[in-house]
C-alpha positions in Angstrom: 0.0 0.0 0.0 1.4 3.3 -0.6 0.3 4.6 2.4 2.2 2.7 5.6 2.1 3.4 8.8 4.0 2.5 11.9 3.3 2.6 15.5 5.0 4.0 18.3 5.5 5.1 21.9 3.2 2.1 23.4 0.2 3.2 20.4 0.2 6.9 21.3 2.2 7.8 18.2 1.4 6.7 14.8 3.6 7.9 11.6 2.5 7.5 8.5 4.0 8.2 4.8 2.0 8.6 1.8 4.3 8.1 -1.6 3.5 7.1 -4.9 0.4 7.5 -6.4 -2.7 6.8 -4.0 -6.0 5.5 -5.0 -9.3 6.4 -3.8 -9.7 3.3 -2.0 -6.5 2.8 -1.0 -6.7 6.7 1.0 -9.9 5.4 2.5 -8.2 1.9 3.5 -5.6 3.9 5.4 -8.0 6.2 7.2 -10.2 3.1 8.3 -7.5 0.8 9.0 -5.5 3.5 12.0 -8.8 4.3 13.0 -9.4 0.8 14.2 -6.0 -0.3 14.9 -5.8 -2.0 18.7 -2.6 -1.3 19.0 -3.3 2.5 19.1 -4.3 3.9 22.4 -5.4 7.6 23.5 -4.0 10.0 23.5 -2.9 9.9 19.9 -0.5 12.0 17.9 -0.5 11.5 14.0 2.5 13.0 11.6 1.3 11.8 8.3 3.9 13.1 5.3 2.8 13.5 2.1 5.1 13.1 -0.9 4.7 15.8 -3.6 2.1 14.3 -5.8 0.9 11.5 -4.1 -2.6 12.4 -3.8 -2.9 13.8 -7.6 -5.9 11.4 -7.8 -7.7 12.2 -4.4 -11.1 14.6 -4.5 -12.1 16.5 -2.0 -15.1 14.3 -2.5 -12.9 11.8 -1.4 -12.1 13.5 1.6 -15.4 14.0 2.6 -16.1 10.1 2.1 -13.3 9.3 4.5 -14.5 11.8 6.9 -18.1 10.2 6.5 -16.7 6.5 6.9 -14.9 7.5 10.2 -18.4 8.7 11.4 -19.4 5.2 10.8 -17.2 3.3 12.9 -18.9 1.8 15.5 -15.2 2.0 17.8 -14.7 4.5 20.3 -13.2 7.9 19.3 -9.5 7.8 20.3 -8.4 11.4 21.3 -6.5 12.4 18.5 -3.6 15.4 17.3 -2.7 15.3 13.5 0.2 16.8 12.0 0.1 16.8 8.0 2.8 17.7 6.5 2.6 18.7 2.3 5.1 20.1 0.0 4.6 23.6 -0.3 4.8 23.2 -4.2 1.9 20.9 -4.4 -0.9 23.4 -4.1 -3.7 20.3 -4.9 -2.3 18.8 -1.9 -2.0 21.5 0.2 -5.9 22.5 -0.9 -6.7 19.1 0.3 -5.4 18.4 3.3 -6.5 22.5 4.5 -10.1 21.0 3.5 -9.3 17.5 5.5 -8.1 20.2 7.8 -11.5 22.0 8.1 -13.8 18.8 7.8 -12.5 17.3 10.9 -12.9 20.3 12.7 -16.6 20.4 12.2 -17.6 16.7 12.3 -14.7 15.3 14.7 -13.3 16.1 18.1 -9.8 16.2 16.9 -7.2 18.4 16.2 -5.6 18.7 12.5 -3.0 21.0 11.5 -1.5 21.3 8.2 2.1 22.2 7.7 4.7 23.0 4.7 8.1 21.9 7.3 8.5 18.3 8.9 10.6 19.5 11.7 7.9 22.2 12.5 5.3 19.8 12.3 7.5 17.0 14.8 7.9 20.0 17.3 4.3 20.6 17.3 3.6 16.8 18.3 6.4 17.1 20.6 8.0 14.1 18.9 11.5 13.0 19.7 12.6 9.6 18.7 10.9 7.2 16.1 12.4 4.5 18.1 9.3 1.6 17.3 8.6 -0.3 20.4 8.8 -3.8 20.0 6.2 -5.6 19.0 4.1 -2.6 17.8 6.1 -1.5 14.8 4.6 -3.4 12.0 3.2 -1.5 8.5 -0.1 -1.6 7.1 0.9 -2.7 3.9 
């Protein structure tokens, strides 16, 4: 899947990278499959990076299908900080993830920022060390 994710910091830290070209389904797939994920546990802090281009193929219709798919999980909400972080040169990108941005604000108790710099973005979530804890690092691939 172009979209993998690992988990860290005993599930309070998930870090995901989006590269390649992402389908529809596949940007729904990862959205659903973190969102249910046991090994995840509250609070959460999300860095997703997003490789110029990745998402040349992803609507904001799509966006608002994820959003509506979340609403539909029957799991608990898990308390939840999300760091995206675009190229600044991919303006489609950067459009959608400020409208992912907004969309979870209105429909989701969570927090969603987008930003143009990783090491901004880490400082935000107050990340240190990507050191995977055993056991808890595997990739949704």
């Amino acid at each position: 899947m172009p979209i993998t994710y690992t988990v860290h910091d005993g599930g309070r830290f998930i870090h995901a990278i989006a590269k390649g070209t992402i389908s529809r389904d596949e940007f729904i797939e990862y959205e659903i499959a973190h969102a249910t994920d046991e090994r995840i546990n509250p609070p959460v802090s999300e860095l997703i990076e997003i490789e110029s281009g990745a998402l040349k193929h992803i609507t904001m219709d799509d966006v608002s299908k994820v959003i509506e798919r979340r609403k539909q999980i029957k799991k608990g909400f898990k308390p939840h900080r999300c760091a995206i972080v675009v190229s600044l040169s991919d303006d489609h990108t950067w459009n959608l993830a400020k409208f992912y941005e907004k969309m979870v604000m209105l429909h989701q108790p969570e927090i969603v920022i987008v930003f143009g710099n990783l090491q901004t973005a880490k400082t935000w979530l107050g990340v240190q060390s990507e050191k995977p804890d055993k056991n808890m690092n595997s990739n949704q691939e």
